[in-house]
C-alpha positions, 0 to 999 in steps of 0.5 A: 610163470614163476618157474620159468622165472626161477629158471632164467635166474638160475642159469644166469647164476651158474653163467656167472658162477662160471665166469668167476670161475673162469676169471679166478683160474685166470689170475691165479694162473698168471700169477704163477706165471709172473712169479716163474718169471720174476724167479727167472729174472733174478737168476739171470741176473745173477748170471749176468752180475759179475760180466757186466760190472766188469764191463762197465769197469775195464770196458772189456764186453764178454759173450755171456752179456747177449741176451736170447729173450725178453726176460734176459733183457728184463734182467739186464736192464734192471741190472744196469739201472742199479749199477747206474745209481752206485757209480760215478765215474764218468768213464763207467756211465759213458759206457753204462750209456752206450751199453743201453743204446746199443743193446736196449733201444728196441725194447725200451721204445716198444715199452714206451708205446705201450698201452699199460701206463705203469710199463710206459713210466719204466721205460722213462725211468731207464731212459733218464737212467741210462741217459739214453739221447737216442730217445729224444725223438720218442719222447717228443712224441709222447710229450706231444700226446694228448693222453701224457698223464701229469706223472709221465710229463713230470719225468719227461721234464727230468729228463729234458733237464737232465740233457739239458733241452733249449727253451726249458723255461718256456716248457715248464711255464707252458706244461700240459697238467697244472704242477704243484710248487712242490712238483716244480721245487722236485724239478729246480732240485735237479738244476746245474748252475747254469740251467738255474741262472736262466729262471733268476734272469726270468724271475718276473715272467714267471707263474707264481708258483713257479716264483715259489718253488724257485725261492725254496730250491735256493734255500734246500740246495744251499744256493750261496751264489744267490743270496743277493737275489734273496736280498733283494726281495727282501727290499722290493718284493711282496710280502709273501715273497719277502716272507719265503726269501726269509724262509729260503736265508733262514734254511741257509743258515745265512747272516743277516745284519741288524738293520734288515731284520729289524725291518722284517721283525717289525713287518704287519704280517705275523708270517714275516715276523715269524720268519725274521725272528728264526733268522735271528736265531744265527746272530744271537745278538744282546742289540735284539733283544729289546726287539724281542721281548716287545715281540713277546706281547705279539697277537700271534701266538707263534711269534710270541713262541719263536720269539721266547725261544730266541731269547731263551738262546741269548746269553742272558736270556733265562733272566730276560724271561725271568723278568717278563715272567714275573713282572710284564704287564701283557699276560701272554707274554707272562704265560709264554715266557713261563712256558719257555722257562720250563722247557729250558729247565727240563731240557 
């Protein structure tokens, strides 16, 4: 009994031994295999480098740019994808488009219906590339599916901004996969001006995280054009929407008169405080001052730290700090303004 049990042991040691073997050989082999390939790739596009900018610069298209193989279309449409991210001219990237629509469509649709999830995310890179509005039926499709993973829906909705695709509001509020506020601040990034001023009109129908992303994309992209909007939920908004519109004005580096700010600096939550100091920071004005050195005896810690910086920038702000320093009846503020004193001495 127990030989035949350390027979069956045995032979199923050497079936898995075999198997190892067997799966071993295999990756070793392919991986020969993806490395001959990428070697082949990078020496047709070397063969193809100089032909196809002078194409896409004189329009001019020569023989040497037909492709035979699969791996000679690898090569051109990686070619391409780096010549799409160093030219502006309009004339270039209208024949980089119609290069790929003519060329590439049969192989970028076959690699969009493809099982491996990462060859179906090179695909939406070079549609969005290349511009590629022959696709849109496909890709329509594939938003459609029930296995579009979060990743690939997110650059469907780049590239749906990129052709500027009716009902864009609706499709970012009604998205399959729950998206971030810093997935949809990547997204609103990418807006024109006139995609943008659709999401201020719908302001109030929107997801909140939508609101958020939204607040924070004017303040990263410098949005001027829409420093009333900011304003105004400063006055009516909550205060959490009040707390990034001052968020969005400070990144702006905008002016905001006295009056508003000493409403914010006087807020109950320390957030808002915190954000109306920062943005005192572009006025520098002595009429603060008294503003900020009650500040300075804040509970937040952070507000009596942005508040003794701020004073530090006035123009007689080491005497201001001196002065709390030596003789306020609030011990935090004494030791904060001991703190900022010495930075400034070291700095």
């Amino acid at each position: 009994m127990y030989s035949r049990e350390l027979l069956y042991f045995s032979i199923a040691l050497v079936i898995l031994l075999v198997i190892l073997t067997g799966l071993c050989l295999y990756l070793m082999l392919k991986k020969v295999i993806d490395n001959k390939n990428r070697n082949q790739i990078e020496r047709y596009k070397e063969e193809y480098q100089l032909a196809l900018f002078q194409f896409l610069h004189e329009g001019v298209e020569a023989e040497e740019l037909s492709v035979r193989s699969p791996l000679q279309t690898r090569a051109l449409i990686e070619l391409l994808a780096s010549f799409s991210k160093m030219f502006a001219s309009e004339d270039m990237q209208e024949r980089l488009q119609g290069f790929a629509e003519e060329h590439f469509q049969p192989f970028i649709l076959s690699q969009l219906k493809h099982r491996r999830w990462s060859i179906r995310m090179n695909a939406l890179y070079w549609i969005h590339d290349f511009k590629m509005k022959s696709m849109l039926e496909p890709l329509k499709k594939l938003h459609a599916s029930k296995k579009v993973s979060k990743a690939e829906e997110m650059q469907l909705l780049k590239i749906q901004v990129l052709f500027d695709e009716k009902k864009l509001v609706e499709r970012l509020s009604e998205t399959k996969h729950e998206l971030s506020e810093f997935e949809f601040s990547l997204l609103f990034h990418s807006f024109r001006e006139d995609q943008f001023r659709p999401l201020i009109s719908a302001f109030d129908n929107l997801p909140e995280v939508m609101r958020f992303a939204l607040i924070d994309s004017i303040g990263v992209k410098n949005r001027m054009e829409h420093v009333s909007f900011l304003k105004h939920l400063l006055d009516t908004g909550t205060t959490e929407l009040r707390v990034r519109a001052l968020k969005a004005v400070v990144g702006m580096e905008f002016y905001l008169d006295i009056p508003t700010l000493s409403v914010h600096l006087h807020a109950d939550s320390w957030q808002e405080r915190l954000m109306a100091i920062k943005a005192c920071e572009y006025i520098r004005s002595t009429e603060l001052s008294p503003v900020l050195q009650n500040l300075m005896s804040d509970p937040s810690f952070y507000v009596r730290s942005q508040a003794a910086q701020s004073l530090l920038r006035l123009e007689n702000g080491q005497a201001l700090l001196r002065e709390i320093a030596a003789y306020a009846e609030d011990g935090y503020a004494r030791d904060m303004a001991e703190q900022w004193l010495e930075r400034g001495a070291v700095s």
